[in-house]
C-alpha positions as CSV (number, residue, x, y, z in Angstrom):
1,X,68.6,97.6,115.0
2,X,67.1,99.9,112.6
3,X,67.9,99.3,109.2
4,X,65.1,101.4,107.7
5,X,67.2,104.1,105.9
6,X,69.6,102.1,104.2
7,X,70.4,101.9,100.4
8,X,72.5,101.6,97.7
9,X,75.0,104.0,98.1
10,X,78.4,104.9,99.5
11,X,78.5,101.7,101.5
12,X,81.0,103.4,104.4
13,X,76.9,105.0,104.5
14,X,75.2,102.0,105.6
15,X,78.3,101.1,107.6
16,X,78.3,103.9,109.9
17,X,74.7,103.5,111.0
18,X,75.4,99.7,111.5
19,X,78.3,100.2,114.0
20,X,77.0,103.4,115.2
21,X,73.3,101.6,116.1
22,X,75.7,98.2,117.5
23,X,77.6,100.9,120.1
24,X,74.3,102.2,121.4
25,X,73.0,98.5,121.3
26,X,75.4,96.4,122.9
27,X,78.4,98.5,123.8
28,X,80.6,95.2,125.5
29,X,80.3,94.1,122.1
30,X,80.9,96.8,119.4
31,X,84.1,96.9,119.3
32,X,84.8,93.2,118.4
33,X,81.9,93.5,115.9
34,X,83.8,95.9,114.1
35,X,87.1,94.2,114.3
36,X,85.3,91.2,112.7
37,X,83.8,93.6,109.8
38,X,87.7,95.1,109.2
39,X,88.8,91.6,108.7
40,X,85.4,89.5,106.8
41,X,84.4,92.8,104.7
42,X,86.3,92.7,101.5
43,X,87.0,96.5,101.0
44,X,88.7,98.5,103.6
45,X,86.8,100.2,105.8
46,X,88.1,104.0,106.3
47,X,87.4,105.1,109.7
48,X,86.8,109.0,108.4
49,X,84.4,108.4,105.7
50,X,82.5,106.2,108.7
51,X,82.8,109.6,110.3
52,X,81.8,111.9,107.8
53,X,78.9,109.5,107.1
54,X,78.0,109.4,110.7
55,X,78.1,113.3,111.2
56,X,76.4,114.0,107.8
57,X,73.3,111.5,108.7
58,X,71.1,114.1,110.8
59,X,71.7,116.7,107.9
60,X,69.1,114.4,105.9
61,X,66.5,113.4,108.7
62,X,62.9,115.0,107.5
């Protein structure tokens, strides 16, 4: 998993490459990985800001 761009930012940021590098990773297992998250996270997590974030991510590659 690469974590190398993450910060301190919107977090639904971070969270998007997490699930979005666990799909391409182990795909059986995604989904139940981000059931858990929905459930232990402690904020909701809104499925279009993980989208946005997820679409706006190769806007910001160098």
């Amino acid at each position: 998993m690469d974590l190398g761009r993450l910060g301190a930012a919107d977090r639904h940021a971070d969270l998007s490459l997490l699930l979005a590098s666990a799909q391409d990773t182990w795909p059986d297992e995604a989904q139940h990985l981000q059931d858990q998250l929905q459930r232990l996270y402690g904020s909701p997590v809104d499925a279009d800001r993980l989208r946005f974030h997820l679409l706006l991510d190769p806007l910001t590659w160098d």
